[in-house]
mmCIF file as Biopython writes it, N, C-alpha, C and O atoms, coordinates in Angstrom:
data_model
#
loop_
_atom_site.group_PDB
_atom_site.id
_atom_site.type_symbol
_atom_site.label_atom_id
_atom_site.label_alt_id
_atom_site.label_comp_id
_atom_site.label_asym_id
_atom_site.label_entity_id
_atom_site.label_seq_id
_atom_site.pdbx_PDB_ins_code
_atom_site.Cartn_x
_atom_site.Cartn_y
_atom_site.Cartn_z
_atom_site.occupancy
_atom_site.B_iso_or_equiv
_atom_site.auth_seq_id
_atom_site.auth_asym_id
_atom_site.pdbx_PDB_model_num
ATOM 1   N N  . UNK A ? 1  ? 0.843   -1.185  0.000   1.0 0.0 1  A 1 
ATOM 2   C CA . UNK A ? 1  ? 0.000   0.000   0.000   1.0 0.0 1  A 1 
ATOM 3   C C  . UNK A ? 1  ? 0.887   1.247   0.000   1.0 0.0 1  A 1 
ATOM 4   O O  . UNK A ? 1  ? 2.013   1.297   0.495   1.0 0.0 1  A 1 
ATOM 5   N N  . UNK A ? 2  ? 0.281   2.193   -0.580  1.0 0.0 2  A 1 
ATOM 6   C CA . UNK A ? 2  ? 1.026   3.511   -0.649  1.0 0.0 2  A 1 
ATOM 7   C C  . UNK A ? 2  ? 1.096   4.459   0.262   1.0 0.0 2  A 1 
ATOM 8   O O  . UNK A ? 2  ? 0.009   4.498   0.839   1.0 0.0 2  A 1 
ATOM 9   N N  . UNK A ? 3  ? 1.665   5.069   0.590   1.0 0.0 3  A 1 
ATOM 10  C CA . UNK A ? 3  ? 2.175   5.833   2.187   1.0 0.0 3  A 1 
ATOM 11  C C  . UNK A ? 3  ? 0.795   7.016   1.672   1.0 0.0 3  A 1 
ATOM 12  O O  . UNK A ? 3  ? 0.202   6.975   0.595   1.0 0.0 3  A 1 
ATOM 13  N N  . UNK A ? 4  ? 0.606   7.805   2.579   1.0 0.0 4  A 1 
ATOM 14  C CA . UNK A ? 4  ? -0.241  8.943   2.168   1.0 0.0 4  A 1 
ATOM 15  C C  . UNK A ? 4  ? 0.676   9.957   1.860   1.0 0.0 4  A 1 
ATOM 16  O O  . UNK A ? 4  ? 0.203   11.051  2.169   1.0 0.0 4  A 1 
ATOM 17  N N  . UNK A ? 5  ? 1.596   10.020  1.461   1.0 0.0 5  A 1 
ATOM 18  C CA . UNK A ? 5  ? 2.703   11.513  0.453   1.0 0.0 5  A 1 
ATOM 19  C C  . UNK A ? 5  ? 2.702   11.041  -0.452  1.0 0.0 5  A 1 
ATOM 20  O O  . UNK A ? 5  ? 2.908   11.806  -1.394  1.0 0.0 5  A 1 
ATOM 21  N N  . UNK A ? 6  ? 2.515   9.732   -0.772  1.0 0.0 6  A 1 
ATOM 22  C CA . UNK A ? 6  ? 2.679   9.198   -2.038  1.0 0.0 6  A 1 
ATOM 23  C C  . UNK A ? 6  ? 1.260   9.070   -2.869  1.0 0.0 6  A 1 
ATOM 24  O O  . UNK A ? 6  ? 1.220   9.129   -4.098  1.0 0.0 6  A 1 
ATOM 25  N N  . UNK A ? 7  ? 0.562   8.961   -2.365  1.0 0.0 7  A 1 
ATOM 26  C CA . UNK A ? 7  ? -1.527  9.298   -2.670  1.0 0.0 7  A 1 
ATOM 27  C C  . UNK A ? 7  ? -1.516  10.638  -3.033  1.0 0.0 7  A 1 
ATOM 28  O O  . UNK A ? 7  ? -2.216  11.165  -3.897  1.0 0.0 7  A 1 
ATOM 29  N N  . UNK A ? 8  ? -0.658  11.173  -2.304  1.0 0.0 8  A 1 
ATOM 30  C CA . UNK A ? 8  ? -0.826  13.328  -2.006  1.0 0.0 8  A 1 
ATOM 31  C C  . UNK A ? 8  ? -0.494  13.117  -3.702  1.0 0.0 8  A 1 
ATOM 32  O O  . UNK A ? 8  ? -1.168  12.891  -4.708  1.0 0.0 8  A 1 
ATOM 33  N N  . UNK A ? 9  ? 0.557   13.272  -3.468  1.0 0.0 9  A 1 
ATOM 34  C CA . UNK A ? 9  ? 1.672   13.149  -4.346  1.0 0.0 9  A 1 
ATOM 35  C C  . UNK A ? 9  ? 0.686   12.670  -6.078  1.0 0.0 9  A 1 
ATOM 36  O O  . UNK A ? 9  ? 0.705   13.415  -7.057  1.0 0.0 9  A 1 
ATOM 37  N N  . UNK A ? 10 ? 0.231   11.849  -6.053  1.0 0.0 10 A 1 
ATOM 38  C CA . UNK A ? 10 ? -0.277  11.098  -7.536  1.0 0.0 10 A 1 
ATOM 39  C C  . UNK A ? 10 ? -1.629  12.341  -7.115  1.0 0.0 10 A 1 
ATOM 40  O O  . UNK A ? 10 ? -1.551  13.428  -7.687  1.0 0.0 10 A 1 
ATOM 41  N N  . UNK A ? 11 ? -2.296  12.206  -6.554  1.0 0.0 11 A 1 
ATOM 42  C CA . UNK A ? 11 ? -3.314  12.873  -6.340  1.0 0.0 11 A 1 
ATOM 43  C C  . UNK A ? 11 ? -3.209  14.485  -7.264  1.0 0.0 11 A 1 
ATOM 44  O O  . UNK A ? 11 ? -3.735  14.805  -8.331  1.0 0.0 11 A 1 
ATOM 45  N N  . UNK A ? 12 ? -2.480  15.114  -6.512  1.0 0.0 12 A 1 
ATOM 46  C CA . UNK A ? 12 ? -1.440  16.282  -7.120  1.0 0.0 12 A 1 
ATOM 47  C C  . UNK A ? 12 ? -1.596  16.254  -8.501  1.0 0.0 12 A 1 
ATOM 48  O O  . UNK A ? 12 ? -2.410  16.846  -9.209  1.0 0.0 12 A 1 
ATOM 49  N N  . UNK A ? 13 ? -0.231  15.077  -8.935  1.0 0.0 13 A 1 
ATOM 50  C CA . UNK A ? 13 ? -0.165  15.099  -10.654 1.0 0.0 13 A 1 
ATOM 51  C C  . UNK A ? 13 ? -1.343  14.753  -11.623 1.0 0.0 13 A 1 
ATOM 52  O O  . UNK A ? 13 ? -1.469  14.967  -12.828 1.0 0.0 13 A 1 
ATOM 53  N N  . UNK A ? 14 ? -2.381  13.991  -10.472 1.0 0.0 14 A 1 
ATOM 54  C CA . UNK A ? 14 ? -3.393  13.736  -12.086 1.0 0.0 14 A 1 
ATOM 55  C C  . UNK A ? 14 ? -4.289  15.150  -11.709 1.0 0.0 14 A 1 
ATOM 56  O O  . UNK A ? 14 ? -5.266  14.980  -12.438 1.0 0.0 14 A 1 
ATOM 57  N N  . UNK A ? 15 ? -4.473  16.172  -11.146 1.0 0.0 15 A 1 
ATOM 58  C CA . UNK A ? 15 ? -4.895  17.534  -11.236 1.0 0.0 15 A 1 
ATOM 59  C C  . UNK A ? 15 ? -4.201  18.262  -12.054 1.0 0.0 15 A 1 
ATOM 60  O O  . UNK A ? 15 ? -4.730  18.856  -12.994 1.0 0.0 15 A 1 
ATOM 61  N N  . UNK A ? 16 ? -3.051  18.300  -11.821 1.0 0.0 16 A 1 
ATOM 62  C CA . UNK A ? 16 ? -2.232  18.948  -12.917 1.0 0.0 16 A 1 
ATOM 63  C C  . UNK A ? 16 ? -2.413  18.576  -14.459 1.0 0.0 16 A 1 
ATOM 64  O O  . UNK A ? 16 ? -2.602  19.331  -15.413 1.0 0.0 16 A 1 
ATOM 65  N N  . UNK A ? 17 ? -2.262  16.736  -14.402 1.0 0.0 17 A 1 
ATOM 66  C CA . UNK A ? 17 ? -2.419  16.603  -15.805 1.0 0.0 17 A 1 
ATOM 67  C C  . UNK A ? 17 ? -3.975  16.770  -16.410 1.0 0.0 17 A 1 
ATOM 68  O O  . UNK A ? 17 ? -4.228  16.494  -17.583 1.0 0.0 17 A 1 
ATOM 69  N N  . UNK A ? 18 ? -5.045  17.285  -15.410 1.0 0.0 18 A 1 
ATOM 70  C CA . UNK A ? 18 ? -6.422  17.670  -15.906 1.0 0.0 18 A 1 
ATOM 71  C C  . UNK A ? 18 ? -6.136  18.713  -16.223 1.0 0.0 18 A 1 
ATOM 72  O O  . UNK A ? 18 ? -6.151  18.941  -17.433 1.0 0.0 18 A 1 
ATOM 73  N N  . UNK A ? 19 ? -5.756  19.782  -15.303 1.0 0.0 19 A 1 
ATOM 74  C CA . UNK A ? 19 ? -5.948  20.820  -15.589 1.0 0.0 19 A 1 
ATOM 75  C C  . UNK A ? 19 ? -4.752  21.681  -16.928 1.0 0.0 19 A 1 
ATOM 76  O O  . UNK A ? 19 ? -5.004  22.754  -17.475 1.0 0.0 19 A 1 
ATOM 77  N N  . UNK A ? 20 ? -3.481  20.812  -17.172 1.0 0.0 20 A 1 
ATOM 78  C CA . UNK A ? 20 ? -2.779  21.113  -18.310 1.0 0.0 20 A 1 
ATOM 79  C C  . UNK A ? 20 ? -4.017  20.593  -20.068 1.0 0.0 20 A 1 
ATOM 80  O O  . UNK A ? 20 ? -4.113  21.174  -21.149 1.0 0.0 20 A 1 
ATOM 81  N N  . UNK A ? 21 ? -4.610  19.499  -19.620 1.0 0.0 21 A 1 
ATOM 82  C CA . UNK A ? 21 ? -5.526  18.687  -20.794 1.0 0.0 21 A 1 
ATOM 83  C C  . UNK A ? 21 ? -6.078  19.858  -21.199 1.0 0.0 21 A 1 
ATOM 84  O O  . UNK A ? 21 ? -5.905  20.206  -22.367 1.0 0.0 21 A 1 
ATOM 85  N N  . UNK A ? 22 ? -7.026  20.868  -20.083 1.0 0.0 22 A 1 
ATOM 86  C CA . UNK A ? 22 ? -8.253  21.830  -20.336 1.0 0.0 22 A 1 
ATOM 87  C C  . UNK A ? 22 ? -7.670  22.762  -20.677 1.0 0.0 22 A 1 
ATOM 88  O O  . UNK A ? 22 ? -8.251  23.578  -21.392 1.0 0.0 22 A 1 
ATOM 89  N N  . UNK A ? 23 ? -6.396  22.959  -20.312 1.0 0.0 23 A 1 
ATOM 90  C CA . UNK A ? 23 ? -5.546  24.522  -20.913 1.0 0.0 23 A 1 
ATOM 91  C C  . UNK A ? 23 ? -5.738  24.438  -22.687 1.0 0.0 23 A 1 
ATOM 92  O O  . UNK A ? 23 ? -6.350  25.097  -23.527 1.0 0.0 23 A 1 
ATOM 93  N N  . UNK A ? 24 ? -4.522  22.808  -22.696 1.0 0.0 24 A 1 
ATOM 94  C CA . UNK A ? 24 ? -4.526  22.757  -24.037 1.0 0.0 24 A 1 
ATOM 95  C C  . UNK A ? 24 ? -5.993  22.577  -25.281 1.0 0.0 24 A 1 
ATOM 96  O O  . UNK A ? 24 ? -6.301  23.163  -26.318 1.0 0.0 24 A 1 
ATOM 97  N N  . UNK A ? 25 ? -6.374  21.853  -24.765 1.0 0.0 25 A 1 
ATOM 98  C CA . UNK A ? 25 ? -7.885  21.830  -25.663 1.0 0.0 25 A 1 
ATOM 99  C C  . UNK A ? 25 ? -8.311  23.390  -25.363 1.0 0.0 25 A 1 
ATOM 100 O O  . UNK A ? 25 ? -8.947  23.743  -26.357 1.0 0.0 25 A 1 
ATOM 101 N N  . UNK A ? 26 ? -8.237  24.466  -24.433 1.0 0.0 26 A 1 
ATOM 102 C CA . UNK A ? 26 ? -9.091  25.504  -24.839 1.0 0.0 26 A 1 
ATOM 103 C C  . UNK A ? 26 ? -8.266  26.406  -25.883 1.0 0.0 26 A 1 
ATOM 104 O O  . UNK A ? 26 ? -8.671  27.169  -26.761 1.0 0.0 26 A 1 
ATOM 105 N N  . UNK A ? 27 ? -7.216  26.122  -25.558 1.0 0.0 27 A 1 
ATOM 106 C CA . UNK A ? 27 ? -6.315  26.731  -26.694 1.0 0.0 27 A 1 
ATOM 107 C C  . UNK A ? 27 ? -6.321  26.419  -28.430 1.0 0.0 27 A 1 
ATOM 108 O O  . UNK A ? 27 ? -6.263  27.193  -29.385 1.0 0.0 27 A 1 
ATOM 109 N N  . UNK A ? 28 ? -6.427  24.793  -28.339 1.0 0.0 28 A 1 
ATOM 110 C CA . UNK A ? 28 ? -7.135  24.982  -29.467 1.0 0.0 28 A 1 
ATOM 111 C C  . UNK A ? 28 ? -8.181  25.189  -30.132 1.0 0.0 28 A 1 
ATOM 112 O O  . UNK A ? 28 ? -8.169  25.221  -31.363 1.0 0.0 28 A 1 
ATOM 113 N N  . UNK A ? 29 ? -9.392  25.383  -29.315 1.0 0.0 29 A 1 
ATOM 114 C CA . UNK A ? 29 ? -10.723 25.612  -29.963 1.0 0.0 29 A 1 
ATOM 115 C C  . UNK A ? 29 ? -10.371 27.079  -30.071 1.0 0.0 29 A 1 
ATOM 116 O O  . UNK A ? 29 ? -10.834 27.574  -31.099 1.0 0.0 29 A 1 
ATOM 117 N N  . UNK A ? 30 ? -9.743  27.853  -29.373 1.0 0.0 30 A 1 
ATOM 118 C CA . UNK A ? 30 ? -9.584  29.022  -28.939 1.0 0.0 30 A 1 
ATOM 119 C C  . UNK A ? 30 ? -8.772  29.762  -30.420 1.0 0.0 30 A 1 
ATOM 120 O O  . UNK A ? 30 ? -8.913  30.846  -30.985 1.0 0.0 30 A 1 
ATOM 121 N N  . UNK A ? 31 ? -7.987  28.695  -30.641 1.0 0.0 31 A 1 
ATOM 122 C CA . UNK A ? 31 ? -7.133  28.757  -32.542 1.0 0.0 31 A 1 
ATOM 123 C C  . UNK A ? 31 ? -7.985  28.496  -33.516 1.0 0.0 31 A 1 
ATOM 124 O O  . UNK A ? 31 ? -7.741  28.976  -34.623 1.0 0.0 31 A 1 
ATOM 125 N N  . UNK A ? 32 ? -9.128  27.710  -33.332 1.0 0.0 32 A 1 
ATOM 126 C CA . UNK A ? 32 ? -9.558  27.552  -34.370 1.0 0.0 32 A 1 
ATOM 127 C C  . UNK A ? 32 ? -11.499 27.781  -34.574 1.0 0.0 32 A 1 
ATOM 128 O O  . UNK A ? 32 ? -12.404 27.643  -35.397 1.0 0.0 32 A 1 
ATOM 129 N N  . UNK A ? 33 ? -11.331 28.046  -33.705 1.0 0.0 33 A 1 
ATOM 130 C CA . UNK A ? 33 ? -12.782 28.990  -33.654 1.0 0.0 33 A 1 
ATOM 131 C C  . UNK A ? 33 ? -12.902 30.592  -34.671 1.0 0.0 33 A 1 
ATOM 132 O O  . UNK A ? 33 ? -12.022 31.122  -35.349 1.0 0.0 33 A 1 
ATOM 133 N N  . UNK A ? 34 ? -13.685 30.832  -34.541 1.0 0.0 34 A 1 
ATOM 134 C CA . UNK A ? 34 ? -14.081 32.268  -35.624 1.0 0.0 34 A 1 
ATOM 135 C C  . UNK A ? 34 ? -13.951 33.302  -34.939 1.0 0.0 34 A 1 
ATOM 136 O O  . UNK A ? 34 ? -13.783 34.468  -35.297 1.0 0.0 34 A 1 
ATOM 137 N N  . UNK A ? 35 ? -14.076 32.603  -33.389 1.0 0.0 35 A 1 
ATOM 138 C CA . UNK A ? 35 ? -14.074 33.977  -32.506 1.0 0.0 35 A 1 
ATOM 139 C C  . UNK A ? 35 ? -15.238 34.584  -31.772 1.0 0.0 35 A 1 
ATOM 140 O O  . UNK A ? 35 ? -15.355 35.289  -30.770 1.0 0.0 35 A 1 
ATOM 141 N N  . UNK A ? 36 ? -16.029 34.064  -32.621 1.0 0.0 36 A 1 
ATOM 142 C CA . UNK A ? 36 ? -17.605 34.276  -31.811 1.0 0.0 36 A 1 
ATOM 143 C C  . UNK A ? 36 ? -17.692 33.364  -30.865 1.0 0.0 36 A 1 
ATOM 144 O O  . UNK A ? 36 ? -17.190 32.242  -30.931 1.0 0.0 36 A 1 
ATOM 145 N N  . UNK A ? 37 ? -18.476 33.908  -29.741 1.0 0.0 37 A 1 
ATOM 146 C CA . UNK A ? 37 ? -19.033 32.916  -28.447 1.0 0.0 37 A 1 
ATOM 147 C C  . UNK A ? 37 ? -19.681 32.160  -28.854 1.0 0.0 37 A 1 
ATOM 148 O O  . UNK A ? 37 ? -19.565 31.216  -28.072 1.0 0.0 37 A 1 
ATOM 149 N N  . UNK A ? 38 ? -20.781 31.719  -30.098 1.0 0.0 38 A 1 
ATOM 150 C CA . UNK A ? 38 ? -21.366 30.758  -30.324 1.0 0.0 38 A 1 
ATOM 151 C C  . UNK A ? 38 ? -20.659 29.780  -31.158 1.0 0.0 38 A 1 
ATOM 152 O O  . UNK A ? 38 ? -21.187 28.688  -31.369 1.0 0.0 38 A 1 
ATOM 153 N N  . UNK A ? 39 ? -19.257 30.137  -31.760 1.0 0.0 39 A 1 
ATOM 154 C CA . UNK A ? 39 ? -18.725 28.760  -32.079 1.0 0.0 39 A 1 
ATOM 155 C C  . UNK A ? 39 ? -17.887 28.643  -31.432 1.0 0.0 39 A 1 
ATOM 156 O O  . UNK A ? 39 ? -17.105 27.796  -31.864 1.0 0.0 39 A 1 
ATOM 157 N N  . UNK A ? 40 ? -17.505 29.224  -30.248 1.0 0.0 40 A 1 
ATOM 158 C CA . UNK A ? 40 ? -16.396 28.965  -29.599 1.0 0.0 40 A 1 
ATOM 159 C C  . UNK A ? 40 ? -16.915 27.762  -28.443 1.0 0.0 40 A 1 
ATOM 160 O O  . UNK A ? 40 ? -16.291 26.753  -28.115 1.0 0.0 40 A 1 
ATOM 161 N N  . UNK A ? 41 ? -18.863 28.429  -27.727 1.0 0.0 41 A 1 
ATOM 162 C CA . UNK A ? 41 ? -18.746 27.922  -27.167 1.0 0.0 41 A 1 
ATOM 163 C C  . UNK A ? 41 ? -19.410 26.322  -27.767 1.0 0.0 41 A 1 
ATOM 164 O O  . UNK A ? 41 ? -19.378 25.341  -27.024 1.0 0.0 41 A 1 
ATOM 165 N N  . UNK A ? 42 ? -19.860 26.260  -28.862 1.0 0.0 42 A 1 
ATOM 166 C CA . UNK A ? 42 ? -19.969 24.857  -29.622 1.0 0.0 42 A 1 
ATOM 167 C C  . UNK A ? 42 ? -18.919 23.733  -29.810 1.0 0.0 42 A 1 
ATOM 168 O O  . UNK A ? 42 ? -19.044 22.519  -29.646 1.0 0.0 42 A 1 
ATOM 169 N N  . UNK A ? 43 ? -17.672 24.591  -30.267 1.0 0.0 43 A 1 
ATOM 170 C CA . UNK A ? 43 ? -16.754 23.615  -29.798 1.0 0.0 43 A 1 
ATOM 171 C C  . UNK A ? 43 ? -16.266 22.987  -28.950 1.0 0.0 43 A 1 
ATOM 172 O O  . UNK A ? 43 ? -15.648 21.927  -29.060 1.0 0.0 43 A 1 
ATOM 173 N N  . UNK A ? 44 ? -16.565 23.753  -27.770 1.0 0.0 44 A 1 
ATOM 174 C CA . UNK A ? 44 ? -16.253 23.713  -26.651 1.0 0.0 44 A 1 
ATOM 175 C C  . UNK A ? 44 ? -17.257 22.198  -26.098 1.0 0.0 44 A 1 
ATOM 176 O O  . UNK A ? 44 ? -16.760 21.144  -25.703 1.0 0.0 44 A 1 
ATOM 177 N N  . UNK A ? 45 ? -18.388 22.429  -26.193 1.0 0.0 45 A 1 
ATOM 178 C CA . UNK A ? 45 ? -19.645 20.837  -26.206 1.0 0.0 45 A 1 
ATOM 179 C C  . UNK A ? 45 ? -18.901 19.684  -27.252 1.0 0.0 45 A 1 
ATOM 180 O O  . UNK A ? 45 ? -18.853 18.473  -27.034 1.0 0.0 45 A 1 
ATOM 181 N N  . UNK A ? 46 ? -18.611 20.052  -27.866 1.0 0.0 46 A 1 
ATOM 182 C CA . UNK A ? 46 ? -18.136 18.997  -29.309 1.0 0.0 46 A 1 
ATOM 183 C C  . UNK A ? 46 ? -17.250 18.476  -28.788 1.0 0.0 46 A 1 
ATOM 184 O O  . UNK A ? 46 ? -17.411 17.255  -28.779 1.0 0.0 46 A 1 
ATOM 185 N N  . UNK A ? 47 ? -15.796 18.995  -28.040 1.0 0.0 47 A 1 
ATOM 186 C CA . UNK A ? 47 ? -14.906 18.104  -27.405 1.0 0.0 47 A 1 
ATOM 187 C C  . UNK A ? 47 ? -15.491 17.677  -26.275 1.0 0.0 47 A 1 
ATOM 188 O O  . UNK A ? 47 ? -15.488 16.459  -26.100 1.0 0.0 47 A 1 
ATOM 189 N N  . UNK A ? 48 ? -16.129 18.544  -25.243 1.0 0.0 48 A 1 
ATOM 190 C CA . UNK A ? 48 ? -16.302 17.537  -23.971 1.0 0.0 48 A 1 
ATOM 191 C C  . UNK A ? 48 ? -17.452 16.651  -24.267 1.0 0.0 48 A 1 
ATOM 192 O O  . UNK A ? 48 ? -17.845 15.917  -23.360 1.0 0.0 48 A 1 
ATOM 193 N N  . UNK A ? 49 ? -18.163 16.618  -25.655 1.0 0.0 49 A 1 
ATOM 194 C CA . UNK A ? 49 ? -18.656 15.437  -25.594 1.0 0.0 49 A 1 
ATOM 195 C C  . UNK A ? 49 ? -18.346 14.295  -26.075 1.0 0.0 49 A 1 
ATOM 196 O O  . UNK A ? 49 ? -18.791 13.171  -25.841 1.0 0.0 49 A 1 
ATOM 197 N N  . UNK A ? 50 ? -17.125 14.865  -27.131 1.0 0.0 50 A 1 
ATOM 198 C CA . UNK A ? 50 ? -16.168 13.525  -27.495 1.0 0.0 50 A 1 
ATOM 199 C C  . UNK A ? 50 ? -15.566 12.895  -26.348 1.0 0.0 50 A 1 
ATOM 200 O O  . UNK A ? 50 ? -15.495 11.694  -26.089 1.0 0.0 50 A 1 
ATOM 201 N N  . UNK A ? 51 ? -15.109 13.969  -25.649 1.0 0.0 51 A 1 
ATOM 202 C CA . UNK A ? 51 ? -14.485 12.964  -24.808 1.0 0.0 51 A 1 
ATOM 203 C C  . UNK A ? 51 ? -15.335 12.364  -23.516 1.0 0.0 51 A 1 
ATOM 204 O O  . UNK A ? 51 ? -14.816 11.367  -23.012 1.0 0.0 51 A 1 
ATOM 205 N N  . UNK A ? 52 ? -16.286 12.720  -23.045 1.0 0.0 52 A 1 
ATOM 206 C CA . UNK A ? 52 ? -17.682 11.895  -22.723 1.0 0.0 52 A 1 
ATOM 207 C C  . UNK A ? 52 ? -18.198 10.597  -23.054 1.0 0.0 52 A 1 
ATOM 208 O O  . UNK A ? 52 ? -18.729 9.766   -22.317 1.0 0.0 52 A 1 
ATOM 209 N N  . UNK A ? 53 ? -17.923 10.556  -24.451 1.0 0.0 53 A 1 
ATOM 210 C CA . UNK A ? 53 ? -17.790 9.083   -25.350 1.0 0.0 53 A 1 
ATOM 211 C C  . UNK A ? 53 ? -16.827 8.225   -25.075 1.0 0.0 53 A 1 
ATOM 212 O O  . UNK A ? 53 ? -17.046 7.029   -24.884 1.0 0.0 53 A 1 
ATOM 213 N N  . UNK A ? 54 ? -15.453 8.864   -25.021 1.0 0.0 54 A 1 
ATOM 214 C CA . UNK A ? 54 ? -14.726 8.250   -25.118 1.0 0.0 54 A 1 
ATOM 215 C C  . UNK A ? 54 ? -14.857 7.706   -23.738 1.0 0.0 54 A 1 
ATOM 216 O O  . UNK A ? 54 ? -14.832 6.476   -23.704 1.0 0.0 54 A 1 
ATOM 217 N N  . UNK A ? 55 ? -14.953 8.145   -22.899 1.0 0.0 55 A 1 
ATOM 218 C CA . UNK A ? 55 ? -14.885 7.956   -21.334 1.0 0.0 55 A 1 
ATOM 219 C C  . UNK A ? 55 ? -15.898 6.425   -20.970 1.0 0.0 55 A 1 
ATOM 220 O O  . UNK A ? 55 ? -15.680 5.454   -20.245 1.0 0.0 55 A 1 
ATOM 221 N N  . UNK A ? 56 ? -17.154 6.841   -21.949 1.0 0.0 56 A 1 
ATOM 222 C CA . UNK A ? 56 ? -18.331 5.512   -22.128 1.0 0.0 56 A 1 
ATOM 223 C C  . UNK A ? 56 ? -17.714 4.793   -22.089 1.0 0.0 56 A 1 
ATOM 224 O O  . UNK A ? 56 ? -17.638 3.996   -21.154 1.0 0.0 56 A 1 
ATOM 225 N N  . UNK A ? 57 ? -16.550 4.791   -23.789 1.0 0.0 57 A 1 
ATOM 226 C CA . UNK A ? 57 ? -16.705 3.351   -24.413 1.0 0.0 57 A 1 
ATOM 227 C C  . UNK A ? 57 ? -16.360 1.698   -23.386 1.0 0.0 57 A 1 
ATOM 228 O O  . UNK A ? 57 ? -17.037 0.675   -23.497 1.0 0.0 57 A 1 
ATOM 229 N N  . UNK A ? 58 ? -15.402 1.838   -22.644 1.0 0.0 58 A 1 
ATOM 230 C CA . UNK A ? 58 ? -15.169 0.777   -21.937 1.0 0.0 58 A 1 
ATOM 231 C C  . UNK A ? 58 ? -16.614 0.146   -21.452 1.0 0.0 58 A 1 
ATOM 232 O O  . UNK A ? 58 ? -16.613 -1.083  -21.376 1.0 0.0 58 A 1 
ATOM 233 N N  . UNK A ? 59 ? -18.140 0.974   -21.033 1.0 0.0 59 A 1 
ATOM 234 C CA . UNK A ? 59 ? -18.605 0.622   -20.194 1.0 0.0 59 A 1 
ATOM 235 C C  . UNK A ? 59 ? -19.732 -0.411  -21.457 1.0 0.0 59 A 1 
ATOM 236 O O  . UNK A ? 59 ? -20.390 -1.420  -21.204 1.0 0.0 59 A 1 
ATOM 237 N N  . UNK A ? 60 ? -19.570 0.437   -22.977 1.0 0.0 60 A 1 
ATOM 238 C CA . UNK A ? 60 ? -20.403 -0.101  -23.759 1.0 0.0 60 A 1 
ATOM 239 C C  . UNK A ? 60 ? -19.975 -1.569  -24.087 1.0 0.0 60 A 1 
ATOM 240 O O  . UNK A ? 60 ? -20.773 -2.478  -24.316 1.0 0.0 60 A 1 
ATOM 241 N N  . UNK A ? 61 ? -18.284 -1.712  -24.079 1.0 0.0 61 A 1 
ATOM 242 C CA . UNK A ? 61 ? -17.657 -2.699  -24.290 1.0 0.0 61 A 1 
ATOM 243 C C  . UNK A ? 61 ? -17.772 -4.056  -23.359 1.0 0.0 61 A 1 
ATOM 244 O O  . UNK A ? 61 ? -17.609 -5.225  -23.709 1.0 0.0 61 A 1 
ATOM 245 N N  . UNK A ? 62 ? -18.061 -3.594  -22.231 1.0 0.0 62 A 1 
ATOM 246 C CA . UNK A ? 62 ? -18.073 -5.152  -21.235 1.0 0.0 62 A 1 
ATOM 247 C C  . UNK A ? 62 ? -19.747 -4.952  -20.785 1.0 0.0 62 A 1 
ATOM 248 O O  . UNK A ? 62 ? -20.043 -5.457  -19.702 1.0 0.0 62 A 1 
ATOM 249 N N  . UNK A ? 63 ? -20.698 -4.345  -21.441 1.0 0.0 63 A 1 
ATOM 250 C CA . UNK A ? 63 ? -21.835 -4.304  -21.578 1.0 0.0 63 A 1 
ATOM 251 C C  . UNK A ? 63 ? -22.282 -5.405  -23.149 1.0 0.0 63 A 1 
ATOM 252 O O  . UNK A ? 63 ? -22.943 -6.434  -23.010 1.0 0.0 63 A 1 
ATOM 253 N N  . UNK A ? 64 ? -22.111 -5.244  -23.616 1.0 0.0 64 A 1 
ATOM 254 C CA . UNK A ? 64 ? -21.929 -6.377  -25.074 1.0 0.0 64 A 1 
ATOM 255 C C  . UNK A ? 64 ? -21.312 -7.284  -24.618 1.0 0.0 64 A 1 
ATOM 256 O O  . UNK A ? 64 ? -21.801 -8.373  -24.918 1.0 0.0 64 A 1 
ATOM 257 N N  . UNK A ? 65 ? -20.025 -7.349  -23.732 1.0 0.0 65 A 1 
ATOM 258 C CA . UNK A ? 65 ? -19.425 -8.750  -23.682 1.0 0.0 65 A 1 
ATOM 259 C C  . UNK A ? 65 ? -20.226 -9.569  -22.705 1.0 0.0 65 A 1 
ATOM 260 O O  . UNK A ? 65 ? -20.255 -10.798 -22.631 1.0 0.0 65 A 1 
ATOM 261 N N  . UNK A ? 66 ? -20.888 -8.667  -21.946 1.0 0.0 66 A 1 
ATOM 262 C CA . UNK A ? 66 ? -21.819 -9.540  -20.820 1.0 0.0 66 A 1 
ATOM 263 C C  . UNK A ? 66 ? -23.254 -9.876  -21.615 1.0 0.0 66 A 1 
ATOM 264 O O  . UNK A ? 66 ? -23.743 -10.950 -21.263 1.0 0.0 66 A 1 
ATOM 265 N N  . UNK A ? 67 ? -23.918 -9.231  -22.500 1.0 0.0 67 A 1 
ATOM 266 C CA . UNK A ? 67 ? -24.666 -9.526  -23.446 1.0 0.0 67 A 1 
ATOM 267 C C  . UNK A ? 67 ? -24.210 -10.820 -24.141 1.0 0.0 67 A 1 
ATOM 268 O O  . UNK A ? 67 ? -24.776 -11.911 -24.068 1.0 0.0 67 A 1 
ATOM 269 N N  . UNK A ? 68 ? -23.182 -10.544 -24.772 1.0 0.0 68 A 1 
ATOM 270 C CA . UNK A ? 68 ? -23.246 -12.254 -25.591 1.0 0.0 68 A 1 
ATOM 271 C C  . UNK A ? 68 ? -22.976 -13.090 -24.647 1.0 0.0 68 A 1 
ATOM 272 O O  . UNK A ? 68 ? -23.605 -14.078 -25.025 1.0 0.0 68 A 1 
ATOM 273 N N  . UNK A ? 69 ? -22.435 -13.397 -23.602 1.0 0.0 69 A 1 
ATOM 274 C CA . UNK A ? 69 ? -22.295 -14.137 -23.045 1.0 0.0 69 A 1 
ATOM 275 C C  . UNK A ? 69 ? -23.427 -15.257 -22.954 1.0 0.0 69 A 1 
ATOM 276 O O  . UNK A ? 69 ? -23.267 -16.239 -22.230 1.0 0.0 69 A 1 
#
């Protein structure tokens, strides 16, 4: 088991690596948007719902595998 500085510690870096993810994705909608709030903030739904999906897929995957079973 892991000491609690070492929990702190991972705890810490996967905030960081969220909050570096949301920098970079706003930066690019932020590049490639028109500039208006309504496609900026559309893109903005378009990735967090891709990645919403993506986040699913595992659950769709051992949902079918327990289906054929």
């Amino acid at each position: 088991m892991k000491s609690l500085e070492e929990r702190e510690q991972r705890e810490y870096e996967r905030r960081q690596i969220i909050k570096n993810a949301v920098e970079a994705a706003d930066r690019i909608i932020l590049d490639g948007s028109d500039g208006s709030i309504e496609e900026t903030n559309f893109l903005t739904a378009r990735v967090a719902w891709s990645i919403f999906e993506k986040a699913l897929m595992p659950f769709g995957t051992m949902m079918l595998s327990k289906d054929l079973e």
